[in-house]
N, C-alpha and C positions, 0 to 999 in steps of 0.2 A: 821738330816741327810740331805746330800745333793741331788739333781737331778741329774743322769750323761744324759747329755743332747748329749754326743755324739754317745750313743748307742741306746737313744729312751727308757731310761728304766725306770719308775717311780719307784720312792724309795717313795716318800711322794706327795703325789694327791690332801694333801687340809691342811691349816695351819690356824689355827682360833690366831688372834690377837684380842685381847681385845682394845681398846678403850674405854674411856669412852665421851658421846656425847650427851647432851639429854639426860642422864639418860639410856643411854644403851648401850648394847653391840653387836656391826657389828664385824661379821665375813666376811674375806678379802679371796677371793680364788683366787687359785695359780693353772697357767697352767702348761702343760709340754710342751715342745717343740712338740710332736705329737700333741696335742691342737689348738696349736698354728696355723702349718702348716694345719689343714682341717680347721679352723677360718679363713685364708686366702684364699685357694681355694675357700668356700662358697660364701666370700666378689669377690674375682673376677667373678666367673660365674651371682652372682647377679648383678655386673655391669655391662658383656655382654649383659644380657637379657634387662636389661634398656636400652644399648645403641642401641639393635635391635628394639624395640618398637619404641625407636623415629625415628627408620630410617623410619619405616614401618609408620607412620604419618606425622607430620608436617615438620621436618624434612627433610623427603623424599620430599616433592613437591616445598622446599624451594631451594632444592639442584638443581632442574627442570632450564636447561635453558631458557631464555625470547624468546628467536627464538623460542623453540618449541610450549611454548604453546600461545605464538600469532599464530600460526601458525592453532594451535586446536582450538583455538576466531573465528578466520577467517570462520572457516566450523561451527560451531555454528551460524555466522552471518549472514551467507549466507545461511541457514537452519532457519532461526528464522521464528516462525511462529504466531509472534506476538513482539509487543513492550517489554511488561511483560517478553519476553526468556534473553532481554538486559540486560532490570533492573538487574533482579535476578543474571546476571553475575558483574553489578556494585557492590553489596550490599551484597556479599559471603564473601569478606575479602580485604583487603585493597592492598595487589599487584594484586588482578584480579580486583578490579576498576581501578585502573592504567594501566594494559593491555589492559583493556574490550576497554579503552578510545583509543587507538594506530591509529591513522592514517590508519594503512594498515585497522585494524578492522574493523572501520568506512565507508571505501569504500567498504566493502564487505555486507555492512546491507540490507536485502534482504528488496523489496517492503513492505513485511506485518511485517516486523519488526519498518518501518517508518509510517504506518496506525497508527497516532496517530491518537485519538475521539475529535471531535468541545469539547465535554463537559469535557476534561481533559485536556485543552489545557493553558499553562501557560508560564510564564518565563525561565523555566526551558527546556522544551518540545523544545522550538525557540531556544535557547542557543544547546540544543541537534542536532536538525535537522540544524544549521549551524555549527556543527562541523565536522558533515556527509557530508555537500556539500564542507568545504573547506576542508576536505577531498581528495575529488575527487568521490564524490559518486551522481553521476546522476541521480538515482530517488531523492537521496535527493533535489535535485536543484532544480528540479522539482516540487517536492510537496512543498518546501517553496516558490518558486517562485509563486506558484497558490492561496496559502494562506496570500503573502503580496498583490499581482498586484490585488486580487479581495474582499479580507477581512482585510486587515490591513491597506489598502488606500498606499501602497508605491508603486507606479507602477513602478518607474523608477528600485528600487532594481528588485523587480518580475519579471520585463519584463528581466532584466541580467539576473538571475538566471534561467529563463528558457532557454535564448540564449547558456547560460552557456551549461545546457545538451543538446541542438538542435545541438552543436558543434559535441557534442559526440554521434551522431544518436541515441537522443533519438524520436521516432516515437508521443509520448504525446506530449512532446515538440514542437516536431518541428506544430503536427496540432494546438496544445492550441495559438504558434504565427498566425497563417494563423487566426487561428477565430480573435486574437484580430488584425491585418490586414484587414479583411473584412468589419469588423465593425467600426474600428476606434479608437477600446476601448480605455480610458484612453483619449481622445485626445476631439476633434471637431468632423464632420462629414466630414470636409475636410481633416480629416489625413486619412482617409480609403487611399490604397494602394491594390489595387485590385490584380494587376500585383505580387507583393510580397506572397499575401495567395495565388496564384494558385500555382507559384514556391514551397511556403513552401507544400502545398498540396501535390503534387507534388513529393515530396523527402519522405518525410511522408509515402505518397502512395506505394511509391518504397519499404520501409519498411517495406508495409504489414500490415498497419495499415488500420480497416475495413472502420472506418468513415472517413477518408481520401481519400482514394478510393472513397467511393459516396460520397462525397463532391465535387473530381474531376470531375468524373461522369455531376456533375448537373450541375458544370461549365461546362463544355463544351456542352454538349445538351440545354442550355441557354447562350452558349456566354458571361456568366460571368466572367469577367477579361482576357479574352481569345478569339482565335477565334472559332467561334461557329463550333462545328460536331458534328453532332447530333450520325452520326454511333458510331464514336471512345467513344463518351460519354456513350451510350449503353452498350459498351463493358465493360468500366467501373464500369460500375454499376450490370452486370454480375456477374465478377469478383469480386465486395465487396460480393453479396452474395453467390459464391462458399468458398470463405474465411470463409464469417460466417456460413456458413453449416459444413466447415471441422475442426472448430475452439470448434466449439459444439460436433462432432464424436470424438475431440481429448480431452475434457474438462473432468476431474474427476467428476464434480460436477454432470455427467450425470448418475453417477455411483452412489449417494449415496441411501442409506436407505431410504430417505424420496420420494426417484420419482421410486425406485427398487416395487411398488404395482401397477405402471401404467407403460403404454409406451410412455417416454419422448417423441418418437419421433413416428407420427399417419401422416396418408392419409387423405383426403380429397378431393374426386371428387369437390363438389361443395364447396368450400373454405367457399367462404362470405356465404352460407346460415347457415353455422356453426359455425361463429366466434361467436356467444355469447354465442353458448352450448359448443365451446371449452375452454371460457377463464374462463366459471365458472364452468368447471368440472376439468380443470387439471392447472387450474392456470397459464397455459403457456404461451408464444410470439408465433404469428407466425410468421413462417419463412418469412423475410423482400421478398425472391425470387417469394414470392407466389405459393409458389411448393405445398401448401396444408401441410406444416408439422408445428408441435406444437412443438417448442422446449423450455430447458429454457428461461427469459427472462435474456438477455448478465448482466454481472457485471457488473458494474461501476468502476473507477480507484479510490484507495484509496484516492485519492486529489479531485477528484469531490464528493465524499461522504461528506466530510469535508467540500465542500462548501455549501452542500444540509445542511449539520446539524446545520452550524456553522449559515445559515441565518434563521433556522427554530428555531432555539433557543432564534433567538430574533424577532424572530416573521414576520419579512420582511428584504427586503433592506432599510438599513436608505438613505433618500432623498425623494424628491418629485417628485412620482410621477414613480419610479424607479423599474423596476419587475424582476422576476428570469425568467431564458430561463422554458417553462413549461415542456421540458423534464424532469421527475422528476430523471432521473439517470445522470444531467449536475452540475448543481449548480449553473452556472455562472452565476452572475448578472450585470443587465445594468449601464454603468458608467455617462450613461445621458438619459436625457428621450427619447424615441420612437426610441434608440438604436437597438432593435431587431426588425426584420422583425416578422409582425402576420401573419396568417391565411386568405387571400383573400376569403375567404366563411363566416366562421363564427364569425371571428374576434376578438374571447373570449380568442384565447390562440397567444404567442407571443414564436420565437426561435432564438435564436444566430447563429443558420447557418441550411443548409440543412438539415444536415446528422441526429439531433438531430429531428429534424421535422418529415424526415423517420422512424425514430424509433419510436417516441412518436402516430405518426398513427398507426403503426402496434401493440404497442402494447395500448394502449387508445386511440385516439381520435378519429379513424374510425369508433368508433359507438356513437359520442357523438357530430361531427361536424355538422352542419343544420346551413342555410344560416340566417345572422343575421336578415334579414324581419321576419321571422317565431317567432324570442322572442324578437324582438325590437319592430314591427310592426309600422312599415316604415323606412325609408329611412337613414340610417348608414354610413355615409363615413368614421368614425373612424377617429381616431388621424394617425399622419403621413401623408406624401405624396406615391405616388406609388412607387417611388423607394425604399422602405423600408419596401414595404410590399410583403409577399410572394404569389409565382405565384400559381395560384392553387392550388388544392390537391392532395399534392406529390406523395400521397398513389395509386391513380389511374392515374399515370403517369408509377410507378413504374410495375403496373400490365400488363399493356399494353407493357411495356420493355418487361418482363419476361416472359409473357404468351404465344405471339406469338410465 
């Protein structure tokens, strides 16, 4: 009998044909046209459902325009809170290394996104951090420029790449040039340009940058590179510590878990009779103003880390003869011997400029400096001439600013 396939009716639902095949016998079944039609419905809803899965996957993000999600790179990069947030965007899939890499992304890569480590520091990393400065990315400029001009011996790139972001107000920048102006770096002791670091100081300053300000400060209360005023230098120097006071009230780090069982910030009447019981109970700096308070001790810039690590890893400056500023939060090291001004007291420690000096008393050396007769036992003129060596103890210069 046959099917009337135009009514939907089954007359005959299964036809066994014999073959013979292998020694056996297959039975062949036979559809109706109702069969047929839910065999096809099935077959399309199963391929809706595939084609919605992939939309809802790979698919989908592929379909994403490139404007948008450089767009979502960009607040990633500028949010990165470390190198590692970059990577992990290169190394996801092969159009976000491509994106991750974009020019505009690049210029958006936040400070602690370019904190690369001395000890991870490769081919790679330098190939990285100049694709970020030609970019248009400023701190990048920066931190490569401070890693050729004082660790990879290229001073002439270094010294552009910093000018590079000094163009772009950057505030490190512009004081990292005034240090290597004061001193001469990279040069003789007749390239010093005195006139130049007060200017860059100066612009620096402007910016709000704290060790720029007392650096200014010193110039002018010493008539270095300038004309000497002792008041306006005062004011100066004022000013760097109202900044670094308000710069510690506005800092997160004041806030964390680890200083939340003390109080970062304490009084003291008699200051100096409790710097040692303060710096071994709470670990702190005192405040450079001598106002009596115990705050943290300031961070260092991810570029001066690098140069603290990058010479500590190899144990010195290679040359003869050649030291690091003894700031331990600077890096910088000398490009010639007796390059940096010491210590006119005790002549043990040596600094790149002022400002690291003020720091490095307030927070070590005001209790460890004693006049070099006392451990030499006799008569010490030290290496250098007087003009390279620093004028007293800046620390009780500073107090007499402040305290009056």
């Amino acid at each position: 009998m046959r099917a009337n396939t135009r009514k939907g009716l089954v007359s005959q639902t299964e036809r066994i044909q014999p073959c013979q095949e292998q020694g056996r016998v297959k039975r062949k079944r036979c559809f109706s046209a109702r069969d047929v039609t839910i065999l096809h419905k099935k077959t399309k809803t199963t391929t809706r459902k595939t084609s919605l899965d992939k939309t809802h996957g790979n698919d989908f993000f592929d379909g994403l325009p490139d404007d948008l999600i450089v767009c979502i790179l960009c607040k990633l990069s500028y949010s990165a809170a470390s190198p590692s947030n970059l990577i992990n965007l290169l190394i996801t899939c092969k159009r976000l290394n491509g994106l991750a890499l974009h020019p505009l992304v690049l210029s958006k890569a936040s400070p602690k996104a370019l904190a690369i480590k001395a000890k991870n520091w490769s081919e790679s990393a330098h190939r990285f951090l100049k694709q970020c400065a030609d970019a248009g990315n400023v701190e990048a400029c920066y931190t490569l420029g401070m890693i050729r001009f004082y660790c990879l011996q290229s001073r002439g790139s270094g010294a552009a790449l910093m000018a590079k972001a000094a163009i772009n107000s950057h505030a490190s920048a512009l004081y990292s040039l005034a240090v290597i102006q004061f001193n001469g770096s990279g040069g003789s002791k007749n390239d010093k340009d005195l006139r130049a670091g007060v200017a860059l100081c100066a612009r620096a300053a402007f910016l709000g940058h704290i060790d720029a300000l007392r650096e200014l400060g010193h110039c002018l209360q010493d008539g270095y590179g300038i004309r000497q005023n002792i008041a306006e230098g005062r004011r100066f120097l004022v000013q760097a510590n109202a900044r670094e006071l308000a710069s510690v009230l506005c800092s997160t780090t004041s806030m964390s878990s680890s200083s939340a069982s003390r109080p970062w910030l304490t009084w003291h009447p008699n200051h100096h009779h409790h710097y040692r019981h303060v710096m071994g109970a709470s670990g702190g700096c005192p405040l450079l103003s001598d106002f009596g308070c115990n705050v943290p001790a300031p961070e260092a810039h991810p570029a001066n880390r690098f140069l603290a690590d990058w010479f500590g890893l190899r144990g010195d400056v290679p040359g003869n003869g050649l030291r690091l500023c003894s700031h331990t939060g600077c890096g910088r090291p000398e490009s010639r011997r007796h390059e940096f001004r010491r210590c006119s007291v005790c002549g043990a420690v040596n600094y790149c400029s002022r400002a690291c000096q003020a720091l490095d008393w307030k927070l070590r050396h005001k209790i460890e400096c004693a006049p070099m007769e006392q451990w030499l036992g006799g008569d010490a003129d030290g290496d250098g001439n007087a003009e390279d060596r620093m004028v007293g103890v800046e620390g009780d210069d500073d107090q007499a600013i402040i305290g009056t």
